[in-house]
N, C-alpha and C positions, 0 to 999 in steps of 0.2 A: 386339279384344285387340291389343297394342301388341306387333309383330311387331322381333325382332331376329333380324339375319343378318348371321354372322361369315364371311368369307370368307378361303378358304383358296387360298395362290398356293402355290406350290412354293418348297420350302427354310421351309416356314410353322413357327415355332417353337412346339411342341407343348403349352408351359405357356403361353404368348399366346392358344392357338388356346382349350383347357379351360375357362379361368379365367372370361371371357365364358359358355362355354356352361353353365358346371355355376351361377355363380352367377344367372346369368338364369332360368336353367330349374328353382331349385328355391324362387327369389320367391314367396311366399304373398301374397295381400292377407288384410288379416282378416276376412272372410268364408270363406276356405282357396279360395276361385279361384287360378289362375296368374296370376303378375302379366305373365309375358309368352310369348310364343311363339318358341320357339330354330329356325335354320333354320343351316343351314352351308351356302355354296356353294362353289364351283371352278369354275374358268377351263376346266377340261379334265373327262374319266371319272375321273381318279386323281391323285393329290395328293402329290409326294416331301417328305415329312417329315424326312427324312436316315437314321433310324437305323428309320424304320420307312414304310409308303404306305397313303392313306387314300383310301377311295370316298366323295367328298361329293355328299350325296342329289339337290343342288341344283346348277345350273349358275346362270351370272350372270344370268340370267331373273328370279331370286330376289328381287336384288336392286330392281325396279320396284314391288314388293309392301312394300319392309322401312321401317318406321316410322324404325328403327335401324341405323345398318351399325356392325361393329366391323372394325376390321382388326389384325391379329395382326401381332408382329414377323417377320421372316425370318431365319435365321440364317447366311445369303450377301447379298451386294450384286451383285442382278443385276436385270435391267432388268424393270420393270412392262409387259405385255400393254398393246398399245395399247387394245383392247377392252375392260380392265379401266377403263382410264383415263378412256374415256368413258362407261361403264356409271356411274361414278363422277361424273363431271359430272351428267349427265343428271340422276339420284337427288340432289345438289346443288338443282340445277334446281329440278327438284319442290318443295325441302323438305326434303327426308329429311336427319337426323341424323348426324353420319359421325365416330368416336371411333378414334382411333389407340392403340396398347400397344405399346411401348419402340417398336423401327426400325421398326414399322410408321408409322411418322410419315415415313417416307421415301414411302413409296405417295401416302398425302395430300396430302406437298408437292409429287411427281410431277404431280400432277392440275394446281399452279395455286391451289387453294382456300383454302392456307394462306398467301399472300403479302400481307405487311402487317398478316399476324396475328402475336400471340405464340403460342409453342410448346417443347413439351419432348419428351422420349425417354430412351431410356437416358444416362448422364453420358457413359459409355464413347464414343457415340458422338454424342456433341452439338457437340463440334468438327468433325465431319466434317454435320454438318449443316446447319450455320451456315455453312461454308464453300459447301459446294453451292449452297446456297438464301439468298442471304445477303438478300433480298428478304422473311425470314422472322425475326422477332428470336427467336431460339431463350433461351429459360431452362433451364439444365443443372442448378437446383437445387432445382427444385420438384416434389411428385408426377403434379400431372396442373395442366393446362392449360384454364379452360373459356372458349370465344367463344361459346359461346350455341349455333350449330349445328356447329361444329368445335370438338374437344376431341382432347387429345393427352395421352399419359402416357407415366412414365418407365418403367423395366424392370422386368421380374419382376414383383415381389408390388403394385407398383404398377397394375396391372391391376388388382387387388384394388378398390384405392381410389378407379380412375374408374369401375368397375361400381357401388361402392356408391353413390358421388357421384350416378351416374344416377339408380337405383333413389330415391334421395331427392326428385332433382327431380321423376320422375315420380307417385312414390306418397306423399311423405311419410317423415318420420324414421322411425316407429315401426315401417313395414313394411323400410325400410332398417337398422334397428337389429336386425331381425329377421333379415335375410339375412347380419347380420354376425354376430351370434350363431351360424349356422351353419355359415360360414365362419372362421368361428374368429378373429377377425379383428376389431380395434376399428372403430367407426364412421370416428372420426377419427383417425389418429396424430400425435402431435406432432413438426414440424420436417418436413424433405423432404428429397430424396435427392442434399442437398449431404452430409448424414454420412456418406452412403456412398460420397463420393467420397473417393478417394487421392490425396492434396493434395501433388502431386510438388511440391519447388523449382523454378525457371524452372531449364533446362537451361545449359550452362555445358562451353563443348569441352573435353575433356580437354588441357592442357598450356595454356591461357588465363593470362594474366598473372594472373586472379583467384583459380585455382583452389588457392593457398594461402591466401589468406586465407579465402576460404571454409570452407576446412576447419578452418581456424581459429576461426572464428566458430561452428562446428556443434560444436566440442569447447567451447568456452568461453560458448556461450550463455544457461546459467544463471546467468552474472555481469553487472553491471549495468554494460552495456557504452554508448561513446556514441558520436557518428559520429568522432570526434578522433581515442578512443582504435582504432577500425578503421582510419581514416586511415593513423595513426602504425604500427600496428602491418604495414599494408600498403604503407609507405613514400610515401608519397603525399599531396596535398594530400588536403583534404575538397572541392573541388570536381572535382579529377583523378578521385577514388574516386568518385563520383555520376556522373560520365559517363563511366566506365569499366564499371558497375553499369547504368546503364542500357543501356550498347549491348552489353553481354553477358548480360545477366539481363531487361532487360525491369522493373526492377522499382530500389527503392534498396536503400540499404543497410541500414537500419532496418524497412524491410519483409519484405526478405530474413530479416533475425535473428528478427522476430515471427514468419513464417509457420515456419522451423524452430521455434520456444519449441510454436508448437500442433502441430506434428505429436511434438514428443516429449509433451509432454502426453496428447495422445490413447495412443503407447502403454501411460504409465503410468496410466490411467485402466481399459486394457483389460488388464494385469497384473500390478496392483498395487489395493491394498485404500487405498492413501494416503487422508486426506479432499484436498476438491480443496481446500483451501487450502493442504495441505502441499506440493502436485503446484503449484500456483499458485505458492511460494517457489522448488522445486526446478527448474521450467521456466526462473526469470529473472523472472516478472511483480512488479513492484512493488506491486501489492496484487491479493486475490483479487476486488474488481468488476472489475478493469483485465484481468483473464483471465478473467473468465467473459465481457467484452463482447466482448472480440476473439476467444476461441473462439467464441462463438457468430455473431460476423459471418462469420467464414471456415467453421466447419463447418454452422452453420445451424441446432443444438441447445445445449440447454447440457449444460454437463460432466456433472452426473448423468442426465439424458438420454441420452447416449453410453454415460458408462458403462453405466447401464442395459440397453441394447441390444446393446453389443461386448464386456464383461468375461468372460474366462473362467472360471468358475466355482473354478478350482483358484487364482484368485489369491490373494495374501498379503500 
């Protein structure tokens, strides 16, 4: 039987640690076998969870036996067990399968095993991941990540999605469609966890020579604005304004105005009943393809997709 073992380090985030064990552990094959064998280890006797402490059955011993290792996010940035580290390699070594959930993708790229691969984890902290490991191309907007023996996902219920992901490679759809059935949970979902990122502006110091027209532009964005009329309104050439935008934004000026058009978008999508091509007029876009492709480049879903998924129910 295809043994999976979740291990648990201290600060181990308790919906990372679950998610693995409950949907492993309640795999059917269709003959009503277990599709796999659940095992949890730790580093030590007792395991600080934060808000609660856990006796795992197993120490890193475990780990020499596991077909599968998962590793669970942590919800501190503190240093990996050298022992852990090379328990880790070693089981690498062998074979063995080794699947990261949100920051636990920090453990994995700790080891070395992720370098020169691609990789995800939660959005929240994928800049700080990519910076550390920059040896690592980190993707901040995908659910999960597969290189065949290393696999990474992003946070939360995205564990979901590389369990099921596994479950399919190992057993087949039908026993994975089944787990998701019980999990409550689609096989697939559509887009990845670019929509659930918060799509800041590039920052911009306060008292910056830009920082009027900016606000300028975020009151007046629904209007069919052109780099001239920013220019002129910023007193400025159009090439002054683009290299004044670049070394304070990182970005132009026309880029600038499009990614605020989609973040007001998105909230009228999530408090408002608008159709999207009314919300398409109202952002500024020049026609609803021209804002369903650039919402969907920058958030990674399309508009009824989103709203789909973030509208509150009391909208109007």
């Amino acid at each position: 039987m295809h043994t999976v073992v979740v291990l648990a380090l201290d600060k181990v985030v308790a919906f990372d640690l679950a998610t693995p064990v409950e949907v492993f552990g309640r795999t059917r094959l269709p003959d009503g076998r277990a599709g796999y064998r659940v095992r949890v280890c730790g580093a030590g006797a007792s395991v600080d969870a934060g808000v609660f402490a856990l006796r795992a059955p197993w120490g890193l011993e475990a780990l020499e036996d596991a077909d599968t290792i998962i590793l669970p996010g942590r919800t501190e940035n503190v240093a990996v067990p050298g022992e852990v580290l090379d328990a880790l390699r070693r089981a690498a070594a062998r074979g063995t399968r080794i699947a990261s959930i949100c920051s636990g993708a920090f453990i994995l790229a700790a080891t070395g095993l992720l370098d020169g691969l691609r990789a995800t984890t939660h959005w929240a902290a994928a800049a700080r991941l990519a910076e550390r490991h920059p040896e690592i191309d980190v993707d901040p907007n995908v659910l999960y990540v597969d290189n065949g023996q290393f696999l990474t996902s992003a946070g939360a219920a995205a564990g979901l999605d590389l369990c099921l992901h596994l479950i399919r490679r190992d057993h087949g759809s039908a026993v994975a469609a089944d787990a998701a059935r019980l999990s409550v949970m689609p096989l697939e979902r559509e887009g990845g966890q670019a929509q659930f990122i918060v799509h800041d502006l590039p920052p911009t110091p306060r008292g910056s020579v830009l920082e009027p027209v900016l606000d300028w532009m975020e009151d007046n964005c629904a209007k069919d604005l052109t780099l001239e009329d920013i220019a002129a309104h910023a007193g400025m050439s159009t090439r002054t304004l683009n290299r004044r935008f670049r070394e304070q934004t990182g970005t132009t000026p026309l880029q600038w105005l499009l990614r605020t058009r989609v973040r007001r978008a998105q909230h009228l999508l999530e408090a408002t009943s608008h159709p999207v091509d009314r919300i398409a007029a109202q952002v500024g876009f020049g026609s609803p393809t021209a804002f369903r492709d650039r919402f969907k480049r920058v958030v990674g879903t399309t508009p009824n997709s989103y709203r789909a998924a973030f509208q509150d129910s009391r909208a109007g």
